[in-house]
C-alpha positions in Angstrom: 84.4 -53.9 280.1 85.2 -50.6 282.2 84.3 -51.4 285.9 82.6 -54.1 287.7 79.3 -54.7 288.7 80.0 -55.1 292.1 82.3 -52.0 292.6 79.0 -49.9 290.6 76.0 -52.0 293.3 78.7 -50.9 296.4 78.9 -47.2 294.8 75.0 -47.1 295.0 74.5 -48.8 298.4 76.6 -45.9 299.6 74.4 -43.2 298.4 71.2 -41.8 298.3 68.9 -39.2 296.7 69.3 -40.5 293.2 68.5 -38.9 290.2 68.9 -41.3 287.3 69.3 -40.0 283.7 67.7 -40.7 280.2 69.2 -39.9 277.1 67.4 -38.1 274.3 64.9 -39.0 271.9 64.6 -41.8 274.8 64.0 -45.7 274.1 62.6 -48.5 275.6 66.3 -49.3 276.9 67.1 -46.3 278.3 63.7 -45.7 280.3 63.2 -49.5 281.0 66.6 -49.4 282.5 66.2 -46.0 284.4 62.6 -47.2 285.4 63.4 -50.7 287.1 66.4 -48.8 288.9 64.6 -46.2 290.5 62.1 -49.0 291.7 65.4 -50.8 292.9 66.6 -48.6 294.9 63.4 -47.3 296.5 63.0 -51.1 297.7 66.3 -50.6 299.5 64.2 -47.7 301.3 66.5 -45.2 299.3 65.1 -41.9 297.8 65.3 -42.4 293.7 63.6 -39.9 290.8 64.0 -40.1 287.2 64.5 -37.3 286.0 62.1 -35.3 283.5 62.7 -35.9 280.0 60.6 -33.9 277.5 60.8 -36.0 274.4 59.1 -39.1 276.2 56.9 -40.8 274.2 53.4 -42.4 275.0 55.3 -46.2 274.6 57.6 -45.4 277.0 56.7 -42.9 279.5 55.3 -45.2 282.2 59.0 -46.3 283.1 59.8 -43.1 284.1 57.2 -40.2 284.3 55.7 -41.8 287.5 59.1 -41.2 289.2 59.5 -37.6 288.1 60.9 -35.5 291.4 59.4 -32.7 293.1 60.3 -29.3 292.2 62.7 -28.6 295.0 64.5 -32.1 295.2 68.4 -31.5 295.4 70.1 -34.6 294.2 72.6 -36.6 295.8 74.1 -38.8 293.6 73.7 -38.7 289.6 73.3 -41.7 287.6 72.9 -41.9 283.7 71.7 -45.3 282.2 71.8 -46.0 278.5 74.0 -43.2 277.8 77.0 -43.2 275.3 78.1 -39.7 276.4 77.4 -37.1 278.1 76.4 -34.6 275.1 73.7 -37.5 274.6 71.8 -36.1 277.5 68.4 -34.0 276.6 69.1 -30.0 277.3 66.9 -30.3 280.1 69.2 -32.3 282.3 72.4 -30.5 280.8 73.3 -29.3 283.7 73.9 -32.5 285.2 76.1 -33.5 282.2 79.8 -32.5 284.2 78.0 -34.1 287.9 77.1 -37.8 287.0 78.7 -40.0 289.7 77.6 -43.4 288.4 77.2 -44.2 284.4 75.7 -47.6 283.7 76.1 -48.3 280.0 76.5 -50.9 277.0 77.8 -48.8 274.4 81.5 -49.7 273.9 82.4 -46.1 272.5 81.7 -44.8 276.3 84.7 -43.1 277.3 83.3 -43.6 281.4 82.1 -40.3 281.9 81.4 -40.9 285.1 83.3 -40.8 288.9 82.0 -44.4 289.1 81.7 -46.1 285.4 79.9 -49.6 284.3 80.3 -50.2 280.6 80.0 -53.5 279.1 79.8 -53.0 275.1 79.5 -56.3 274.8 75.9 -56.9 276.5 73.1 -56.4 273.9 71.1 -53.9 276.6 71.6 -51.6 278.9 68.9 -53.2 280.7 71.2 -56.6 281.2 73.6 -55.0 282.9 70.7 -52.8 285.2 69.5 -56.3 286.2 73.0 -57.2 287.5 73.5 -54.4 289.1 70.0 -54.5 291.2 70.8 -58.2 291.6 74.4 -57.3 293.2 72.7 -54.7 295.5 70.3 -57.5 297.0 67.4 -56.8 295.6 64.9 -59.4 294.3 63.6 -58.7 291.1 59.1 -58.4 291.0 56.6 -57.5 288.2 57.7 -53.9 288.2 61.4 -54.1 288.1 61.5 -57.0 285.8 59.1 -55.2 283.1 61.4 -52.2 282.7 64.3 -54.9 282.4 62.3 -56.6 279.6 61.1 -53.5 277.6 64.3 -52.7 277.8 66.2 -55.9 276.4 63.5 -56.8 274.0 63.5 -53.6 272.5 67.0 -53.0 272.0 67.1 -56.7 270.7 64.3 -56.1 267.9 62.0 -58.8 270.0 65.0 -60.6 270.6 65.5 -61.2 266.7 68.7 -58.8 266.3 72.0 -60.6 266.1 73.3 -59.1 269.1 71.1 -61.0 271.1 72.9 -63.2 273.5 72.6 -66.2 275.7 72.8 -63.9 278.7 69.8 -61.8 276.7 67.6 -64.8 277.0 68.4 -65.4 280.2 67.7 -62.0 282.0 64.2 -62.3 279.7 64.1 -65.7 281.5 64.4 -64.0 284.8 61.6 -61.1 283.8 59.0 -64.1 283.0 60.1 -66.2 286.2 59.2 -62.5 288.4 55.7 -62.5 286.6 56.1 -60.2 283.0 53.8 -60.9 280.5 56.3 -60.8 277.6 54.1 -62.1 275.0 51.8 -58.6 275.6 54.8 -56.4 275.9 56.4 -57.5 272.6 52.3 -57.1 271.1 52.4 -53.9 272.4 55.6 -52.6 271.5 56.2 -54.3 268.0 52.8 -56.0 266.2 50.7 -52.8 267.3 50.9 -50.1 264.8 48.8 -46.4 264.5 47.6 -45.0 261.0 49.9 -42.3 261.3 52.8 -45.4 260.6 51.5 -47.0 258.5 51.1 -44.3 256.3 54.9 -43.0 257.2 56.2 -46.7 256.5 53.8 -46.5 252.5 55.4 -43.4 252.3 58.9 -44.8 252.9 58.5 -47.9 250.5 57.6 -45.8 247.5 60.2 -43.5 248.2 63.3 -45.9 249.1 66.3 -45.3 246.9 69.2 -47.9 246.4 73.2 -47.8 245.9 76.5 -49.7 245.6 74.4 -52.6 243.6 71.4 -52.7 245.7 73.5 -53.4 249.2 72.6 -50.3 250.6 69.0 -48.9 250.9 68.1 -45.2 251.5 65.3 -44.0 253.2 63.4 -40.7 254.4 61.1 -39.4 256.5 60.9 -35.6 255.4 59.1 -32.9 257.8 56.4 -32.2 255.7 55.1 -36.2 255.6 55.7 -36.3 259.5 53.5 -33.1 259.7 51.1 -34.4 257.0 50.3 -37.7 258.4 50.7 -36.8 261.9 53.5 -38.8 263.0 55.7 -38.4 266.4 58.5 -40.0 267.5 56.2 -42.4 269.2 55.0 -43.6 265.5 58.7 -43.6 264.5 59.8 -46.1 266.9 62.2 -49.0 265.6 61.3 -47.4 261.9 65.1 -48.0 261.3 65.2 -51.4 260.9 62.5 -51.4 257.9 65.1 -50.8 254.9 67.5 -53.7 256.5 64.7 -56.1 256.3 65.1 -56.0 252.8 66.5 -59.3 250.6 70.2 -58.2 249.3 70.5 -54.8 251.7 73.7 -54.7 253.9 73.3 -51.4 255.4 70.6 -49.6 256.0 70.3 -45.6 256.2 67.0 -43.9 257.6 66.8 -40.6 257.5 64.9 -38.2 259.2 64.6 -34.1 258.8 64.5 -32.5 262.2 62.2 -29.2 263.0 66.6 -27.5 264.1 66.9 -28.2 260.1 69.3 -30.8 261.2 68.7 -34.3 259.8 68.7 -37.7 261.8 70.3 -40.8 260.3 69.9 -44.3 261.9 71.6 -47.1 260.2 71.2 -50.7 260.5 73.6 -53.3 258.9 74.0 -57.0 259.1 77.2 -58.9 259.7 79.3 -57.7 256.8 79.3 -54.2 257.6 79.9 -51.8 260.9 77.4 -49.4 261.3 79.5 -47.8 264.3 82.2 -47.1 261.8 80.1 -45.5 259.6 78.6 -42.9 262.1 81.3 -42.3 263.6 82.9 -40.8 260.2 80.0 -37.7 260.8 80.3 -37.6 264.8 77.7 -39.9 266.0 78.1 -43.2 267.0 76.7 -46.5 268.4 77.1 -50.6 268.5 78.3 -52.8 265.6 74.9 -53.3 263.8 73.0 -50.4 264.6 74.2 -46.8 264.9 73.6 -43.3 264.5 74.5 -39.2 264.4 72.6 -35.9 263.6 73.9 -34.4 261.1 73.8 -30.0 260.8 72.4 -30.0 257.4 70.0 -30.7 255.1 68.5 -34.0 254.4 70.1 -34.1 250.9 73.3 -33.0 251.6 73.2 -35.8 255.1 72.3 -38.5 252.6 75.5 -37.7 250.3 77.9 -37.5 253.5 76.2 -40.8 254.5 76.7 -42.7 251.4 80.8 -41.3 250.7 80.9 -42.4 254.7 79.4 -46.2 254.0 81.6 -46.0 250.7 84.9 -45.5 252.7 84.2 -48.4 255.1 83.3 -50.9 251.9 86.5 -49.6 250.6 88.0 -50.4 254.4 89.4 -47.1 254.3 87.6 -46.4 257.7 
C-alpha cells in the first residue's frame, strides 16, 4: 500500500477546484470512481469537474459527462482515479499528466505519480478505495455516490464473479445497497444486456478462436474490418475479454483487437495458475494478477506471435 487513506481525505479537504481524471478507453471503474468523487466533494460545498474524456462510451458516460467543466475553469488541484500511470491518460488531458496532485489507484504497478499518492493493489476496485476515501472526508454516501462506487466494483469484479473479489468488495457493494442502488438493474444493465452489433462480434469471435500450448491458452480477434462491418464500438466491446477464459481447459486468455493507429490491443485474462501482469508487462503494458493488458505498435499478427513467445516465457517461469 503507498499512502493512507486518511493522509489522501486530509490532502482533499485542503483543496479545491478539482479536476478528477479518467484514463483511456475508460471503464466502469475508472468513471464510477471519478463520478461518485466529484459528487463527494461537491457535497463538501467544494468546486469538482471531471474532466472531458473523448472515448466515453454510452454505458458509462453518465458518471462523468454531467460534471464536464466550463471552458474557462482553471483547476486547482489534479486528481486521477483508476490510473496505472500517467502515459495511461487520454491525449486530451496530457497536459495534466506532469500536474496531478492526488492519484487514487488499485493497480500495484503504480509507481505514485502523484505529489499525494493512494495505491492499494491489493483492493479489487478503484472504486473501494474511492469509497474510503469519501467516507474519511465525512461524507455520507446517497443514491448517487453509491452508484458510481457500485458500477465501479461490480464491473471491475466481472458482477462480483472474478477471483479478485474480496470480503471488503462485498461489503462496499453492501454499503451501495444500504444508500439505495438498485444493483440487481445495474448488473442487468451492464452485463445480461447485449446489442446485435455483439452479438455478432462475439459469433464472429467463436468461429474464429485459435488455441495453443495444448489447449491452455485461447486466441482471439476482433479485426477492423468485422468492427466496421457489424458496427461495433467500444461500448459493444465492453468486458469482451473475459469470453475466451470462460472456456473449460483455457488458463490464459488473449483478446486481440486491431486499432484504426494500426496498433493492436491485447487484453488477457488468466485464472490462478498464470500472471497475466507478467505477461503484459514483457511488451510494455501492464495490469493486476488475473487480468492485464498493452498496445502493441504492430500488426495484429505479428502482436499475436509476441503475445504467445511472452505467455511461453512465463509457463517456462523464465519471466
Amino acid at each position: 500500500m503507498i499512502g493512507t487513506v486518511s493522509r489522501t481525505a486530509e490532502a482533499l479537504l485542503g483543496q479545491d477546484r478539482f479536476l478528477i481524471l479518467t484514463h483511456r478507453r475508460p471503464d466502469g471503474d475508472t468513471t464510477g470512481s471519478a463520478g461518485a468523487l466529484c459528487l463527494a466533494l461537491r457535497k463538501l460545498g467544494k468546486t469538482a469537474y471531471t474532466a472531458p474524456n473523448h472515448g466515453v462510451t454510452r454505458r458509462y458516460s453518465s458518471h462523468i459527462e454531467p460534471y464536464y467543466p466550463p471552458e474557462d475553469f482553471a483547476p486547482g488541484c489534479i486528481v486521477a482515479v483508476d490510473c496505472a500511470a500517467p502515459d495511461m491518460l487520454p491525449s486530451e488531458m496530457a497536459q495534466y499528466a506532469e500536474r496531478v496532485d492526488v492519484v487514487i489507484d488499485h493497480h500495484g504497478s503504480n509507481p505514485g505519480f502523484g505529489r499525494v499518492n493512494l495505491v492499494g493493489g491489493h483492493y479489487a476496485a478503484c472504486a473501494e478505495i474511492i469509497c474510503e476515501v469519501i467516507e474519511a472526508m465525512g461524507v455520507e454516501l446517497d443514491m448517487d455516490i453509491a452508484r458510481g462506487i457500485y458500477v465501479g466494483a461490480s464491473t471491475d469484479t466481472g458482477c462480483f464473479k472474478f477471483s479478485n473479489t474480496t470480503s471488503n468488495t462485498h461489503l462496499v457493494a453492501a454499503k451501495c445497497l444500504d444508500a439505495g442502488v438498485d444493483g440487481g438493474e445495474i448488473n442487468r444493465a451492464l452485463f445480461e444486456t447485449k446489442s446485435r452489433a455483439r452479438y455478432e462480434i462475439e459469433r464472429i469471435l467463436f468461429g474464429s478462436m485459435a488455441f495453443y500450448h495444448e489447449g491452455k491458452v485461447a486466441v482471439a480477434l476482433i479485426r477492423l474490418e468485422d468492427r466496421r462491418r457489424t458496427g461495433a464500438d467500444w461500448d459493444d466491446l465492453d468486458a469482451i475479454a473475459g469470453i475466451p477464459r470462460q472456456i473449460e481447459g483455457v488458463e490464459v486468455g488473449l483478446t486481440f483487437t486491431e486499432l484504426e493507429s494500426g496498433e493492436t490491443k491485447v487484453s488477457v485474462r488468466t485464472t490462478k495458475e498464470v500472471d497475466a501482469a507478467a505477461i503484459c508487462m514483457q511488451v510494455g503494458g501492464g495490469g493486476h494478477l488475473r487480468a492485464a493488458g498493452a498496445t502493441l505498435p504492430c500488426a495484429s499478427a505479428e502482436a499475436i506471435q509476441r503475445m504467445l513467445d511472452a505467455t511461453e516465457k512465463v509457463y517456462r517461469g523464465e519471466a
